[in-house]
N, C-alpha and C positions, 0 to 999 in steps of 0.2 A: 716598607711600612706605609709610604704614603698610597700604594694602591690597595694594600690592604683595608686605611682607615676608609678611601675614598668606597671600598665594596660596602663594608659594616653600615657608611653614612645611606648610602643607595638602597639599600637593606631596609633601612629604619624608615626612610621617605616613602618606601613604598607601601610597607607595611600599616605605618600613619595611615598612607592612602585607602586602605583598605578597611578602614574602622569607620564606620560610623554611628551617633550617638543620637537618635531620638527621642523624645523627652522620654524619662521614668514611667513607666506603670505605676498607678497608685497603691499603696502600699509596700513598695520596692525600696531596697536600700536604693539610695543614689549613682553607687559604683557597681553595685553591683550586677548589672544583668542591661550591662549597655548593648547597643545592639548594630553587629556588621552584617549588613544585609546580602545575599546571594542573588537578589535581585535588581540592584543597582541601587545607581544616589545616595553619592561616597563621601558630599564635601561639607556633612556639620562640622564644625570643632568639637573635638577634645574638652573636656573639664576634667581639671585633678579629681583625687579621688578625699571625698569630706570623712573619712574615718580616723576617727584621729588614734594614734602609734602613739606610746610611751616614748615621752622623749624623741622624738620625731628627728631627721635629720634631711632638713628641709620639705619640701612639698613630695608626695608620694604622687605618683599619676598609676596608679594599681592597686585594686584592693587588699585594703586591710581586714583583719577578723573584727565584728561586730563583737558589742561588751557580751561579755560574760555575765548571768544572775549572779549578784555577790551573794545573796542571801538560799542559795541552797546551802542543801545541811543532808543526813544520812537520814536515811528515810527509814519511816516504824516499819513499815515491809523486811526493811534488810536488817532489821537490829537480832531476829533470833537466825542468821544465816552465819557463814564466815565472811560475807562480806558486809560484816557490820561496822567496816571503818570507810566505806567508799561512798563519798558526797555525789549526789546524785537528783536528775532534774526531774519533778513530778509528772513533768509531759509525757513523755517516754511510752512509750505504747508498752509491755510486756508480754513476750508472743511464747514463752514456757512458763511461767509461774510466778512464782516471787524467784526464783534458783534454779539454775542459772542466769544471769543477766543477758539476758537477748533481748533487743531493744531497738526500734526505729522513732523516729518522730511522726506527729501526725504529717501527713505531706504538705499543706497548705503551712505549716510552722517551717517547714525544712526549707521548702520554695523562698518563702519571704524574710528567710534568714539572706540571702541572698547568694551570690557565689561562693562565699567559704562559709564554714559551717562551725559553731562556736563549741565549746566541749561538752554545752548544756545539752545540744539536740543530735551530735556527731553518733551515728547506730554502732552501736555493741554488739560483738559475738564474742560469748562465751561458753566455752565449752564445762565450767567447772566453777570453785572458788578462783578470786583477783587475791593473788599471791601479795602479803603486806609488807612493804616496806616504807621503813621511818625515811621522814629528808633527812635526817642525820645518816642515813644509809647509804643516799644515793649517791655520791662522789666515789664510793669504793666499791660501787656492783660492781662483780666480776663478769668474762665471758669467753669464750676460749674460740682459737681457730685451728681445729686437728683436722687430722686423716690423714689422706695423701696429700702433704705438703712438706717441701722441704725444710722451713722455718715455725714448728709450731707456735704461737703465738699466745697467753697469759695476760688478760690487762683490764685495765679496771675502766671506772666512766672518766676520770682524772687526765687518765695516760692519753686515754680517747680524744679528751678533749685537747691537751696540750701538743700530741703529738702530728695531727692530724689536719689536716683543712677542713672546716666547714662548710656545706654550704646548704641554700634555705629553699625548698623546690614547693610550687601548692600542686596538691596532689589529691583526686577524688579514690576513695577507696570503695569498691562496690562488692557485697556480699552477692557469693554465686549464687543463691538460694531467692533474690530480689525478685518479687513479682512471684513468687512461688504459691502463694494462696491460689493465684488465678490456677494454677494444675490441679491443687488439693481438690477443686470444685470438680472440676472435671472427673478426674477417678486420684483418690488417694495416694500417695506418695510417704517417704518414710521422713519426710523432712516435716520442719513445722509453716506454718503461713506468714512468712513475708507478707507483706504489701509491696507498693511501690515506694515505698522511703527508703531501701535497704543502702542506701549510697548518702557518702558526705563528703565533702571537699575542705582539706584543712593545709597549712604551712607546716611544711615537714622541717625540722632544722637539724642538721647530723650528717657522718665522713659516709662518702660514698662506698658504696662495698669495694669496689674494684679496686682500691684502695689499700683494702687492709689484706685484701688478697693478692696484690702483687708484692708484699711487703711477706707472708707469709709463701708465697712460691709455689702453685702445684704442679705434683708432678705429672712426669706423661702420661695419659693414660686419664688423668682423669676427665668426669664430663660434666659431674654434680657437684650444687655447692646444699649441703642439709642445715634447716635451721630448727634447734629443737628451744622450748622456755621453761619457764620455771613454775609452769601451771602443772603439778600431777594432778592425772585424773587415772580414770578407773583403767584405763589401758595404759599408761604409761605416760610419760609426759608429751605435750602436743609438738608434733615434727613436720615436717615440711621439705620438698628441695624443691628446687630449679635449676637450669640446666646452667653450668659454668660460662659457657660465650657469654648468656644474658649477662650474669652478674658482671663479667667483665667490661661489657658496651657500654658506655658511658650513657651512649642514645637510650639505653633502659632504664638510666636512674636510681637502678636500686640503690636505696641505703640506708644504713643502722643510723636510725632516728633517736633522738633523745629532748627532744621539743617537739610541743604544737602549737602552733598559733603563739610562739613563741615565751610560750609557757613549758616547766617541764612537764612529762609524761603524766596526764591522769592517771591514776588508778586501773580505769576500763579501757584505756588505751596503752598499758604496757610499762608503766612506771617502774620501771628507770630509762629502758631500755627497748626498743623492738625495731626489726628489720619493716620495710616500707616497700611493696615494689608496686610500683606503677604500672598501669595499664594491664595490669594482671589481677584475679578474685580476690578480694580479700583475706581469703585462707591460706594464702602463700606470704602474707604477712605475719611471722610469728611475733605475738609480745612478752613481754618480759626473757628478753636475749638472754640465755646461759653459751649457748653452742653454736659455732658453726663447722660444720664436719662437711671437707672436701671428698667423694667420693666417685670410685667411676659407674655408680649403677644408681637409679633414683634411692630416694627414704624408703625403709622397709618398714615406717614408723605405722604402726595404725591409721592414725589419723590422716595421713597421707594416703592410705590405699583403701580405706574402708569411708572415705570420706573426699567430696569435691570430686566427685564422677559423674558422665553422663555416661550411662550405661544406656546398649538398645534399646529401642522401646519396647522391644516384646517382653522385655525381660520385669518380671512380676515381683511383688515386695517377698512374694510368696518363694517364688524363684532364686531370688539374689541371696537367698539364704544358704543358698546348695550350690554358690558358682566362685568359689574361693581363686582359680583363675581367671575368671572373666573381671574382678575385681582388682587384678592387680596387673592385669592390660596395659600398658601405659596408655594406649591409643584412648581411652576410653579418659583420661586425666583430663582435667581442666585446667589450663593456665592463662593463656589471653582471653575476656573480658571480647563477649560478643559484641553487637550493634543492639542497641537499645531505646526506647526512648517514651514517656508518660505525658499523659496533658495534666498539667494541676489545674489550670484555671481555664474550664468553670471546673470547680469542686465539686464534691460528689453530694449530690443534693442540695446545689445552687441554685437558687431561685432567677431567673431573669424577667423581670415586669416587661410585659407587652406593649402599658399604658406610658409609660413613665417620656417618649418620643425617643430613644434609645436606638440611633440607626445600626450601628456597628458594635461587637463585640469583639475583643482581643482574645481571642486562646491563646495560651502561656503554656510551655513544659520546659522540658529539658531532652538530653539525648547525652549519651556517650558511644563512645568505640573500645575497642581495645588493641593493647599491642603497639600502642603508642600511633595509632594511627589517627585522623581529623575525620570528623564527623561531616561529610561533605554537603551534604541538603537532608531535610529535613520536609517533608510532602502530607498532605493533610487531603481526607476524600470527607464529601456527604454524603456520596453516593455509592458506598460500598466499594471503590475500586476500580469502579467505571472512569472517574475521571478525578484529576489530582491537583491542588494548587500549590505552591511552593512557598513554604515560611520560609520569614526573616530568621537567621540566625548570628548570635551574640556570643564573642569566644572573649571571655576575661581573664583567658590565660595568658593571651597574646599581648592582652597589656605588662607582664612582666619580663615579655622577649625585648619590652622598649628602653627597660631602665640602665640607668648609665654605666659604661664602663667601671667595675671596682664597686657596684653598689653592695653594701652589704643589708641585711636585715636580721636580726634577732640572732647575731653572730653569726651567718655565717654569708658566704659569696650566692648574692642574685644574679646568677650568669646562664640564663637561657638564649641569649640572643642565636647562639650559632646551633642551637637544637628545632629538631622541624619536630619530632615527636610530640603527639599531645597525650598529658596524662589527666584530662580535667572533663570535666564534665561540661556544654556548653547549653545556651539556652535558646529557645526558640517562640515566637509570635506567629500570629497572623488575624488581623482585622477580618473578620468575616458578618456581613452585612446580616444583620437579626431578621430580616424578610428570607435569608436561606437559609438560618438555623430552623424557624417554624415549620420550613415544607422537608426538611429532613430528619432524620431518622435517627440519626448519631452522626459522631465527628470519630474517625479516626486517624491515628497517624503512625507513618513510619518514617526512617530513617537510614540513611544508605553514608559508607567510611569511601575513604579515599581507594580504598581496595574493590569499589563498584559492592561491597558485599551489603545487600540492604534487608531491614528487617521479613519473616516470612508472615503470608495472610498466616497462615495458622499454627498453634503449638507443636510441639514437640515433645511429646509426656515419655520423661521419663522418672526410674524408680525412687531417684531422692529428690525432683521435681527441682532439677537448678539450668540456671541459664537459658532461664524463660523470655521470649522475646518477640512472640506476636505484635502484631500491631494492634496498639492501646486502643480498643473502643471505649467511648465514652455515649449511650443513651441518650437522646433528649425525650422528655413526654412533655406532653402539649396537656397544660392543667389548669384551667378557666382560661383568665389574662395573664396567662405565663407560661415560662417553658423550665423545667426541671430536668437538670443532668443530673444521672446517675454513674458510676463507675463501674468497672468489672469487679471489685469485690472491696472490702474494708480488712484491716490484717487483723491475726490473731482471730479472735473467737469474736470478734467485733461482728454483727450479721447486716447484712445489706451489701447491692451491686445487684447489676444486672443479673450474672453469670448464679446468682444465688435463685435468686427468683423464678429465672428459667429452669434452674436444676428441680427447685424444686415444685414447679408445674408439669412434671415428666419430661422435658423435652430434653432432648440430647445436647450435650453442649459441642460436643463433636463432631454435627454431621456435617461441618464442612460451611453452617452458615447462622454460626454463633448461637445456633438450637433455634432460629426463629424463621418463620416460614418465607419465603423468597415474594417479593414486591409482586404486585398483580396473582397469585398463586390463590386459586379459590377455596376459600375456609371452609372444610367438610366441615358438615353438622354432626357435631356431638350429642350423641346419643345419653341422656342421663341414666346411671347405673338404677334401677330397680330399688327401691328403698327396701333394706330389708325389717321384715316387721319385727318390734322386738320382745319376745318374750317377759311377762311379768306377773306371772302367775305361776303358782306352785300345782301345777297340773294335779297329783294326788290329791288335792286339797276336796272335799267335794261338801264344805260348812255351807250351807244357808246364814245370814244373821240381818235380821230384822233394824228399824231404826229407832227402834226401842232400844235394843241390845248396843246397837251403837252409842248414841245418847250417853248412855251410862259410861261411857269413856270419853268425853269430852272436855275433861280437864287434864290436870299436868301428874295424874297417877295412870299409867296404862291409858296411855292416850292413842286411840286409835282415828283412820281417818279412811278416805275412801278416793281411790281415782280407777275412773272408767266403768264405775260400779264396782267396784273389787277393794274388799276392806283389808285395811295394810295395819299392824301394829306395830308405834314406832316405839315403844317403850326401850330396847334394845340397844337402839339408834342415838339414844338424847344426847350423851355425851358426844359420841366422835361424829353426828352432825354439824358437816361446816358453817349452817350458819345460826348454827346455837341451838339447845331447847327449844328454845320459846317460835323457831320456827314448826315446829310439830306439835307446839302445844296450840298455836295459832290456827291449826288447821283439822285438830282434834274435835270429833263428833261431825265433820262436815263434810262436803266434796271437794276435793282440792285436786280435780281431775286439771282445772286450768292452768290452772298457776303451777301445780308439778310438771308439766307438759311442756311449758312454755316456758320454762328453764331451766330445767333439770338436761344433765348430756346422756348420750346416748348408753353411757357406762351405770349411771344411777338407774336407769330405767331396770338394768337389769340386776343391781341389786335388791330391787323390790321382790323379788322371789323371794327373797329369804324372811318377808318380813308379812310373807302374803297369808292372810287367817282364814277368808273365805272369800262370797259372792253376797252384795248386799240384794235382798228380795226385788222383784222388779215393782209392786206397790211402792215398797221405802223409797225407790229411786225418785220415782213420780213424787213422793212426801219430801223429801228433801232438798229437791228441786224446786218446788211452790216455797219451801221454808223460805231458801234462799233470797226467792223472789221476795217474799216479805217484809225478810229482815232489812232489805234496803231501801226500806220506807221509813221516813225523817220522824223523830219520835221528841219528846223533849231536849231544848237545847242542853249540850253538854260542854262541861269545863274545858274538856283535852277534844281533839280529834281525830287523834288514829283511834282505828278499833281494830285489837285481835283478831276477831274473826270475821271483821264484814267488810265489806270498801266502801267508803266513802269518796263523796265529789266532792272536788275544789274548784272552783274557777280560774282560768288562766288570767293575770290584770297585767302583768308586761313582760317584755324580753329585753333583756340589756346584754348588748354585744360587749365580749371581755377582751376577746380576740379573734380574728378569722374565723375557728371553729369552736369558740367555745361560749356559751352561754349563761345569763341568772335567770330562770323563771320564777316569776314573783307568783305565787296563788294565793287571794284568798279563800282563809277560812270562811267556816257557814256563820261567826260572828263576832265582834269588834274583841270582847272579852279571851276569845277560845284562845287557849295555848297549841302545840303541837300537841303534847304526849310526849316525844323522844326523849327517851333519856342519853347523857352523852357515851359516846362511843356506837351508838346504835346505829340501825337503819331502816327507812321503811322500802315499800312497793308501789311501784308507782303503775299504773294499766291505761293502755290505750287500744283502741280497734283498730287490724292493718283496714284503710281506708276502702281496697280493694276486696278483702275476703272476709274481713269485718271478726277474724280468728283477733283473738287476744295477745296482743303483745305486753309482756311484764318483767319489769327489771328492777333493781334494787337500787338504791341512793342514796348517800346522808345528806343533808341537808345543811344550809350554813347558818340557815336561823339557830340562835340560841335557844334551847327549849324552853325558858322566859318569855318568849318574843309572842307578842298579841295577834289576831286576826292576818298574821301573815305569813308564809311558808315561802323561802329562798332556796331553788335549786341549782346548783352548778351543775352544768351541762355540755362534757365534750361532744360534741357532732363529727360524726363521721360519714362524708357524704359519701356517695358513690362513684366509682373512680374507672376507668375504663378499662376493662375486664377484671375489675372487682368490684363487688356489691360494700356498701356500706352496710351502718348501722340501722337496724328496723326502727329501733324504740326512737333514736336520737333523730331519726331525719324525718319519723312520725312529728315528732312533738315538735322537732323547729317549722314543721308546716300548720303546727296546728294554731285557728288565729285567737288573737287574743277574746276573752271573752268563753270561752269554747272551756267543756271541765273536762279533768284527770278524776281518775279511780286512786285514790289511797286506801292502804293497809299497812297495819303493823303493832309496833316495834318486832323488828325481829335481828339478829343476832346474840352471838355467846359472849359477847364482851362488853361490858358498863360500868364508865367514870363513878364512884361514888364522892371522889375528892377526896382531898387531901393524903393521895396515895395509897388509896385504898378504890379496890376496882374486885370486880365481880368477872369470875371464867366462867362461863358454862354453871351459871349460878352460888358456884362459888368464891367464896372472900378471898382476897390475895392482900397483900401490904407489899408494895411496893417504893424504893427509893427513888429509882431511874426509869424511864423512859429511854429507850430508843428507837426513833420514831421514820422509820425508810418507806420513801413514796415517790410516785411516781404518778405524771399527768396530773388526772382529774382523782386521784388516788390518795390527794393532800387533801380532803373534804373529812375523813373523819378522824385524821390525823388532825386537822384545822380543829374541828371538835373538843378533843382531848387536850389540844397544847394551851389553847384558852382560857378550859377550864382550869388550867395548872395557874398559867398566868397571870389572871383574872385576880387569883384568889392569894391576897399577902402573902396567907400563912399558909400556903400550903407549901411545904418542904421539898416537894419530888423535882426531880433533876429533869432536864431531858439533852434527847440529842438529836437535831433532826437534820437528815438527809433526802434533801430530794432532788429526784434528778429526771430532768429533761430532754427534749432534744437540743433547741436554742431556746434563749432567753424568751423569747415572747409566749414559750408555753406553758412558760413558768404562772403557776394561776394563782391565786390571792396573794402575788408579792407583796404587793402595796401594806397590806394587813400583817401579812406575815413580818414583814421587817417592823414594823410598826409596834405590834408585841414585843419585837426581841427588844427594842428601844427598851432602855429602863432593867430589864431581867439580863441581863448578858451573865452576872454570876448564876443564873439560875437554867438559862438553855444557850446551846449552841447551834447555829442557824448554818448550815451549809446545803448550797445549789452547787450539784455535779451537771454538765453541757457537753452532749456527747459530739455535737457539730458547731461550738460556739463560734462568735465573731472575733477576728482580731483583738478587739477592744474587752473583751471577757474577761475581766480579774476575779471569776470564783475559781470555783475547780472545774477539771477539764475530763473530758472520758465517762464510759457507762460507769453502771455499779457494777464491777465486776472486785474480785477476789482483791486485787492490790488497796482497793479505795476501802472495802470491808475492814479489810483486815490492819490498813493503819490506822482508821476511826474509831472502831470498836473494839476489835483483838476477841481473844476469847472468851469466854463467860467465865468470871471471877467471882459472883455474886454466891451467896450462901443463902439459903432459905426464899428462893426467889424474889432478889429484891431487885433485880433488873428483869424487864420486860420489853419484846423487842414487838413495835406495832407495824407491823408492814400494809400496803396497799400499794396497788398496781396496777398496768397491766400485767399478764399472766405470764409471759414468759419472764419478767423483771421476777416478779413473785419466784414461778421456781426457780431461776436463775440465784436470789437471795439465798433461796431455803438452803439448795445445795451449799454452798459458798460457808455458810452459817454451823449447818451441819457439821461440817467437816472442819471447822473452827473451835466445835465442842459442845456448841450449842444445843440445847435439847426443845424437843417439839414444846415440851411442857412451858417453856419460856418465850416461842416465838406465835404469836399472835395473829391470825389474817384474816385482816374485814371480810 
């Protein structure tokens, strides 16, 4: 015994020796993500570990689980499913819908949860309904151990507990499918898009398999242990094996878990019950344990053979449909958990300031192995490949190999000291000086196991896109005084990454150099495709009509108008005009060759066919050209200042910066007394000359002047400058250059929707009584949404409800905060104010994520209204817009009820 204890002691000194503990990264748990270097200077000290354990038994020196949200609850998403009894965290990404529950955390949430992973952000796979069981249930779930064994076995969670040893393993669980978006990019795949969160690290507590299998006996001959649960689904219920030596090695670990993080079973994690195996895919972890069947030939189970495969890659989704033996290959099975490994930090669309004296930058990720093997270094390029520096890496599992003889935790034996397998996930650093990030191109990195096996430069695509393991590029661009990382892709339907970008500039993502053209490689000049000209004329048409004949259509009966010479009658058009009547009546009797040209898309131009009457005479052209010119000679001052059909100047008199890209332009009017004209919910035209070719550029805008407001016109103005091979905005980067003093062209009111108050609003000229508001926007898209909520506001008595969503990237782009919160002051019975942040800061306590289907559909739900007395006002950018519409639609919603500036 005493050269035993004297080995164990040598053991533990040396392994001490091997830890060391650099201050915390900011925003880091304290225990969690200490750091043993591969590159030398070993002798910090140790600090215990500051998480405090219920009822603690003495000082812990290894991570414990970070708290739990107590205030989650079941979420409106899941109440029309069968899993409308499972509490659940609103972070949660959702990469199939509302149902199934597949779920990873944002990555930057998962990272800074620290080494273990709490049950709020721990990723979900599920293949079906989460089978209910009451706690009054749990003590007596049943689970059987047949087949080939000479003892067949019967026993409950009770017997489990009483009969059996405990003990307490932290254990990372990783979904083979992780990083799967990044292939979906590439060429589609039958799986859905992972990200990089597919993995979590939790305290397993429950009897070792090998355990209850040497207590049930198997016989000769066998080679499998199968584990089937008590999820049915459409093929049967979900099964699984692994090969019997595993289950029996202690060194594997497996075992029938019934705690996590020393709580019992979640719901999404297997409650009451579920097998655990380490260093193997996730999918060999069955939950909610009915079965375990000894046999000598793998699971015949479906979900075993038609699922958790790498199949070759030639092999097509088209293909795998017609290859019922190539599917049931064993060879082709996945069990041990490749070489892997992500950067989180910098996140994906991190700003880093230039200015700020900022020499060094830490990149942060993680890595794993599998198979219970150590992730042995961890190698980080700027330059492609060429050359490699070697992060710090930080194993906080090793701090559990340290705890004392007999220690236990959350019942059961912490006894890793004599195990060399690693089943955890570890983490890795490396300082790299901000004067190399600027002259480089991206950061990438891999990772190499104890077995020399190190991650490959490039994919491996195959047909259900699993056990993806390239090495993680991460993007920098270089943007004024900054540098922005981007990532390979966002999960789910979430859009942005490099790999997106490039896909979708034609470039291959496959050719071997991540689709982007090789360093010094000379940029052929692209040739621009031929514009093709587009049709807009009704060729048979062969009418003459004079500007007399015109004229007489110049109001809002059979209003006609004319572009390119060619007279158009919109009378047909008034209603399902997106932006109302009054834009055709605006332009009725006149040429409106400018302004349709210069906004109208290439799809409207050719609808003009249908609406084409004739050819206005070449005299009238000449006449109504000079009219023009006339008409924009200054005549008696006037009350309002928009005019329907003519433009008016404003002079610019300041710019007030709101944020980096966003601006107020103040104009005034032509006099101290003049109002706008707009009426609420409207918008006018705003016109300026491109400075170069002096062609007309014109774009529409609400204003935030109240239409009350005297001699002065307030424009909100997002600027979208020009970005290296991308052009910006014409209008926007027009006018932020344009200097004060200097005038804009106004026109208008034009759009189909007008506040009348008090819940009563005008469609497309006609009346509506409305009770609700629901009010979805985005950007610079809260301007006539800001409009409308005021006028509700504003006014005591006006009755109508509202609901307002808007949603941004980060907080700073959030634009008339200040105002906006400021109104809700006082009215909270009356609106409800919610900001959604698709990339927010730590510090964010709104909501998190796009508007996508989950956020919809718990704020709103479906249209319950009778006689249209809900009204849903959207504004956006355009893919937010149809991205809503669809979502909406399919909720129940009809066009007749949803609204768009």
């Amino acid at each position: 015994m005493d050269v035993l204890s004297a080995t164990i002691d040598l053991q533990q000194q040396v392994t001490a020796q091997l830890v060391r503990y650099p201050p915390t990264p900011p925003a880091t748990e304290s225990s969690s993500r200490r750091e043993s270097s591969t590159s030398g200077g070993f002798n910090i000290p140790r600090q215990p570990c500051n998480i405090d354990e219920p009822n603690p038994e003495g000082s812990r020196m290894y991570p414990l689980p970070p708290k739990s949200k107590p205030d989650n609850k079941v979420l409106t998403e899941d109440f029309k499913t069968p899993d409308n009894h499972v509490v659940r965290d609103p972070r949660l990404i959702r990469l199939t819908g509302v149902h199934p529950f597949n779920v990873e955390a944002p990555l930057s949430d998962l990272f800074n949860e620290g080494f273990l992973t709490t049950r709020d952000l721990h990723y979900v796979r599920n293949h079906g309904a989460v089978p209910r069981v009451e706690d009054s249930e749990v003590m007596e779930w049943e689970f059987t151990i047949e087949g080939m064994v000479e003892n067949p076995i019967k026993m409950n969670l009770t017997r489990l507990l009483e009969d059996y040893e405990q003990v307490t393993y932290p254990i990372t669980l990783v979904c083979a499918g992780n990083r799967r978006k990044e292939q979906n990019i590439a060429r589609k795949t039958k799986g859905f898009s992972w990200g990089a969160a597919g993995l979590s690290t939790a305290l397993w507590t429950g009897v070792v398999i090998g355990d209850l299998l040497r207590t049930a006996k198997p016989k000769r001959g066998a080679k499998y242990v199968c584990f089937e649960g008590a999820d049915k689904l459409p093929n049967g219920y979900y099964g699984t094996s692994v090969k019997l030596n595993w289950a029996m090695d202690p060194n594997r670990g497996i075992m029938v878990a019934h705690k996590m993080n020393g709580e019992t079973l979640p719901p999404d994690h297997g409650k009451p019950l579920r097998v655990v195996v380490p260093g193997q895919i996730g999918g060999r972890s069955v939950k909610w344990l009915k079965r375990i069947i000894v046999t000598a030939a793998p699971s015949d189970n479906w979900y075993h053979v038609y699922d958790n495969r790498v199949l070759p890659t030639m092999v097509t989704p088209e293909m795998s449909a017609d290859l019922p033996d190539t599917w049931k290959d064993e060879r082709y099975a996945i069990y041990d958990l490749n070489t892997n490994s992500a950067t989180c930090y910098p996140a994906h669309n991190e700003m880093l300031s230039l200015t700020r004296g900022v020499e060094n930058y830490r990149v942060r990720g993680y890595a794993y192995a599998g198979g219970g093997k150590r992730v042995t270094r961890v190698e980080l390029t700027l330059d492609k490949g060429k050359s490699w520096m070697l992060a710090n890496i930080s194993y906080p599992e090793d701090e559990y190999r340290l705890a004392p003889e007999g220690e236990e935790l959350y019942g059961g034996r912490l006894d890793m000291s004599w195990r060399e397998s690693c089943f955890c996930w570890c983490f890795w650093n490396l300082d790299i000086a901000v004067s190399q990030l600027q002259t480089a191109d991206d950061i990438m990195v891999r990772a190499m196991d104890e077995a020399m096996m190190v991650q490959p430069r490039d994919m491996y695509w195959s047909v259900l896109g699993m056990m993806n393991n390239p090495w993680f590029r991460v993007v920098i661009h270089k943007e004024g005084h900054a540098l922005r990382f981007e990532h390979p892709t966002q999960p789910a339907l979430i859009p942005g990454g490099w790999m997106e970008r490039v896909k979708k500039a034609g470039r291959n993502i496959s050719n071997g150099y991540w689709g982007e053209k090789l360093s010094g490689e000379q940029e052929g000049a692209v040739e621009e495709e031929p514009t093709e000209e587009v049709c807009m004329i009704n060729k048979d048409i062969k009418r003459t009509i004079t500007l007399n004949e015109l004229k007489k259509h110049n109001g809002e009966i059979e209003p006609w108008f004319v572009v390119s010479g060619q007279v158009y009658d919109g009378t047909r058009f008034l209603e399902g005009h997106p932006g109302g009547a009054a834009s055709i009546f605006g332009a009725a009797g006149q040429d409106a060759s400018e302004e349709f040209l210069a906004i109208h898309s290439e799809n409207a131009k050719t609808m003009l066919v249908d609406y084409h009457i004739g050819s206005l005479d070449k005299t009238s052209r000449i006449s109504l050209a000079d009219a023009e010119a006339e008409s924009t000679k200054t005549s008696a001052p006037r009350a309002t200042f928009l005019q329907s059909k003519v433009w008016t100047k404003a002079n610019l008199s300041a710019k007030k910066k709101i944020s980096d890209d966003t601006k107020i332009f103040t104009f005034d009017l032509e006099h101290l007394e003049q109002t706008s004209g707009l009426p609420i919910g409207q918008h006018l035209m705003m016109r300026l000359r491109d400075p170069a070719t002096r062609e007309a550029i014109i774009r529409s805008y609400t204003p935030l002047s109240e239409a009350t407001e005297k001699g002065k016109l307030d424009v909100l103005v997002k600027i979208y400058y020009d970005k290296p091979g991308k052009k910006g905005g014409k209008m926007t980067q027009a006018l932020d250059a344009l200097p004060v003093g200097h005038s804009v062209d106004f026109k208008g009111p034009v759009g189909k929707f007008e506040y009348l108050g008090r819940g009563l609003c005008a469609v497309s000229g006609r009346q509506r009584k409305v009770k609700r508001f629901i009010m979805i926007c985005g950007g610079s898209g809260i301007t006539p949404i800001f409009q409308v909520l005021r006028a509700v506001l504003t006014d005591r008595e006006d009755p109508t409800s509202c609901l307002v969503i808007d949603g941004n990237r980060v907080e700073q782009d959030i634009l008339c905060k200040e105002e906006l919160d400021k109104m809700i002051t006082g009215n909270a019975h009356k609106c409800r104010l919610l900001y959604t942040l698709s990339q927010p800061e730590p510090s964010w306590t709104g909501f998190r994520g796009r508007m996508n289907k989950e956020l919809l559909e718990k704020e709103i739900g479906p249209c319950r209204s009778i006689n249209g007395e809900d009204l849903v006002l959207i504004c956006g950018p355009e893919p937010m817009e149809k991205s809503v519409h669809s979502i909406l639609k399919n909720m129940g919603w009809k066009d007749d009820d949803l609204m768009f500036f």
